[in-house]
N, C-alpha and C positions, 0 to 999 in steps of 0.2 A: 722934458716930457713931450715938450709938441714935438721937437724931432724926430722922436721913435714916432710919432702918431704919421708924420709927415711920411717918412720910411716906412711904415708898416703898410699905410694906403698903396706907397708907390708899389712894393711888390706884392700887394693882394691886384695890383690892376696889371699887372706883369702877367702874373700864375692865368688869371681870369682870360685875360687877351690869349694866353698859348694855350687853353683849351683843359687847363687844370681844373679838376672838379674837387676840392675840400671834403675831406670827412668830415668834418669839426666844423660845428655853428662859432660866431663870431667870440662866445665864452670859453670854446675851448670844449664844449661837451660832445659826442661823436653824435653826426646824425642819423645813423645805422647803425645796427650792434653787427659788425661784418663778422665773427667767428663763425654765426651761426651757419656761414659757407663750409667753413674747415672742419666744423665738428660732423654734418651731414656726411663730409666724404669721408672720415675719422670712421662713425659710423660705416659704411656703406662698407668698409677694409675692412671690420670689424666681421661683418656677414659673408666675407668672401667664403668660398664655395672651400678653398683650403683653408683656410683658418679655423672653420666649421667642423672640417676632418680631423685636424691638428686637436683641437678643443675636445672634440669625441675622441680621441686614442686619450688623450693626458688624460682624464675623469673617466674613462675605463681602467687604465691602471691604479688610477687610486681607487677602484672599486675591488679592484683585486688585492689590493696590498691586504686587506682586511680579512685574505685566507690565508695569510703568513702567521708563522708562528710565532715572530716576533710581535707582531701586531698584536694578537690575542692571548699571549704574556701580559702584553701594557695591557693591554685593556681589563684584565682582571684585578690590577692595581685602581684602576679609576674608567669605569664603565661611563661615565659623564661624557669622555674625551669620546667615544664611541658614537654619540648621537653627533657631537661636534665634527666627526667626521664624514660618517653619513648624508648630514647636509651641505659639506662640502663636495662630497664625491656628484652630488645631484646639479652643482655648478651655483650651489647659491652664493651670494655674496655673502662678508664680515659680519657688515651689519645687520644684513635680515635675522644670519644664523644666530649675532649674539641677543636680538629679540624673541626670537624663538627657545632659548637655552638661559636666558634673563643674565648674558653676561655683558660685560664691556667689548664691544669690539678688537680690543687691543688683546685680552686675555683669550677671543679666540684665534686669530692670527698665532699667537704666542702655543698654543692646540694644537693647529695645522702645523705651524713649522716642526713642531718636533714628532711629528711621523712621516714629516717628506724626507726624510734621510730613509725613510724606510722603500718610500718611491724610489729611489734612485738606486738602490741596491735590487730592488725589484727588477727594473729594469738593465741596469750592469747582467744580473743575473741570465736575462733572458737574453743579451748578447752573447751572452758566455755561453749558452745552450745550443745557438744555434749560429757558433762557429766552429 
């Protein structure tokens, strides 16, 4: 045990001498929570001015899918899934929606996915229209 002690001084006076700065106090716990760098710039991609655009086309076509006939067949099966979709077309998240609808999270994901088949023939579609 003194050797590792002996070794472990020597190359902490090594790092320190070449201008090494440590994250991590002497227990090993970090002295900075550093993500909060990566997550700001995460963020920051997140508001870019095209992603913004991208975000607005995608949640206007789901706003449309809701004048398809397909859509409003299912929806007379289970009008619940209607509001579940609404509040997704507005961009809200899982969870808020499933507090607003008093479901599990996971039941409404399970919602949304099965009318994005309807998105994406929506959209095939309107390739197909205007070739």
């Amino acid at each position: 045990m003194v050797d590792l002690k002996r070794l472990q001084a020597k190359w902490y006076l090594r790092l320190k001498r070449s201008g090494f700065i440590d994250i991590e106090t002497e227990k090993g716990d970090l002295k900075e929570y550093h993500s909060l760098h990566f997550s700001h710039k995460r963020e920051a991609a997140l508001r870019s001015p095209a992603r913004v655009n991208q975000q607005t086309i995608y949640y206007e076509r789901c706003r449309q899918v809701r004048f398809t006939e397909k859509f409003k067949h299912m929806m007379l099966k289970n009008p619940h899934h209607k509001k579940i979709w609404d509040l997704y077309c507005e961009g809200m998240s899982y969870p808020k929606i499933a507090k607003r609808v008093f479901m599990h999270p996971q039941g409404v994901k399970w919602v949304v996915n099965k009318y994005k088949p309807l998105l994406k023939e929506l959209v095939n579609d309107q390739f197909d229209n205007d070739s």
